[in-house]
Steps between C-alpha positions, in 0.01 A plus 500: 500500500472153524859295267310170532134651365676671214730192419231293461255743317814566245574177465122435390501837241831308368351217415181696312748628297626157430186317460264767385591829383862417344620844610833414605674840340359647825645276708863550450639710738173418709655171535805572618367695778269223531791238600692765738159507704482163484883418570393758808174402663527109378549412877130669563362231243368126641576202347252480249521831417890536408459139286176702324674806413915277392258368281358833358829566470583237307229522268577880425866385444422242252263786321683755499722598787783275462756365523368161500833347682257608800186347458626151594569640812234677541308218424682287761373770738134507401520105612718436778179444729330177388128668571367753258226701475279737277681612152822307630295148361455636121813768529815278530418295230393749252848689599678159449360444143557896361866447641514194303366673177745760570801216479362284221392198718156432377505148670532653812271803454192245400586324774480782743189600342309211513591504896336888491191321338483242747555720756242768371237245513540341845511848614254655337316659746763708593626614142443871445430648183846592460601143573238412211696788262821338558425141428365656144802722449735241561354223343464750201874531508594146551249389189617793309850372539417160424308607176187376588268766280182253581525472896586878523163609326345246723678728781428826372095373492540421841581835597193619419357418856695747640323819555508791211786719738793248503389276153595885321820513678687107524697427193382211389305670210845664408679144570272347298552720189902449494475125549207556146743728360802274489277180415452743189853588458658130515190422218664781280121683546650880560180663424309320719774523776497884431076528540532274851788727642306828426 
């Protein structure tokens, strides 16, 4: 077998999961045998690799993994080289605003975004479909928690250049509905709350 191949390859199906197919329930104990492998082949990974994959890890922690007392450091990890490549432009960022939606700090997580945006578009040549998913996810979360009904429609139309496999699968749709649901709620409209939920 090859530790580095398979690190790599998981740490790509882990970040599906994340970005795409939401199926994190399978993931549980598959992560923790994820991070002994990776706590035991890390020294097999270069540079660029090990920064790629601290901030998989990151972004699965802030998700769903926990606890997020590590992501900092994770994320400190992720960026101790001052050169990045591939994902690593879009990834940090989008990691740095979900953490900051996970604490409350919408300040910050706008501000990370907009640096994800930025750096999406100078490197856009490079961003992968997935890289395209996450941008919408996240921004779907950050303008979900900022109650922005208007700019999240204009998100959830934007999805729909993304081919027919993965537009079925993201949440935004889903995303979408709760933020419409409790626009409905706070305006006392329960009926039409119920009909958007169902």
């Amino acid at each position: 077998t090859d530790p580095r191949g398979l690190l790599l390859a998981r740490s790509q199906q882990l970040l599906g999961a994340i970005a795409i197919d939401g199926s994190w329930e399978g993931w549980g104990s598959r992560f923790a045998d994820f991070m002994k492998e990776l706590a035991a082949h890390e020294g097999l990974l270069g540079a660029i690799e090990s920064q790629q994959i601290n901030a998989i890890v990151a972004m699965a922690k802030a998700t769903f993994a926990g606890p997020l007392d590590r992501v900092e450091k994770l994320l400190e990890a992720a960026t101790h080289e001052p050169r990045q490549q591939g994902a690593l432009h879009i990834l940090v960022p989008l990691v740095r605003t979900r953490y900051a939606l996970q604490r409350g700090r919408l300040l910050i997580a706008h501000a990370a975004f907009e640096q994800a945006l930025h750096l999406g578009r100078e490197h856009s040549e490079e961003l992968s479909l997935l890289g395209q998913v996450l941008i919408a996810m996240v921004g779907g979360e950050l303008l979900n928690a900022t109650g922005n009904l208007t700019e999240l429609q204009q998100q959830q139309t934007s999805v729909v250049t993304f081919p027919t496999a993965v537009r079925r699968r993201i949440a935004l749709d889903a995303l979408l509905g709760y933020a419409s649901a409790g626009q409905n709620l706070a305006r006392g409209d329960y009926r039409q709350a119920e009909d958007t939920v169902e």
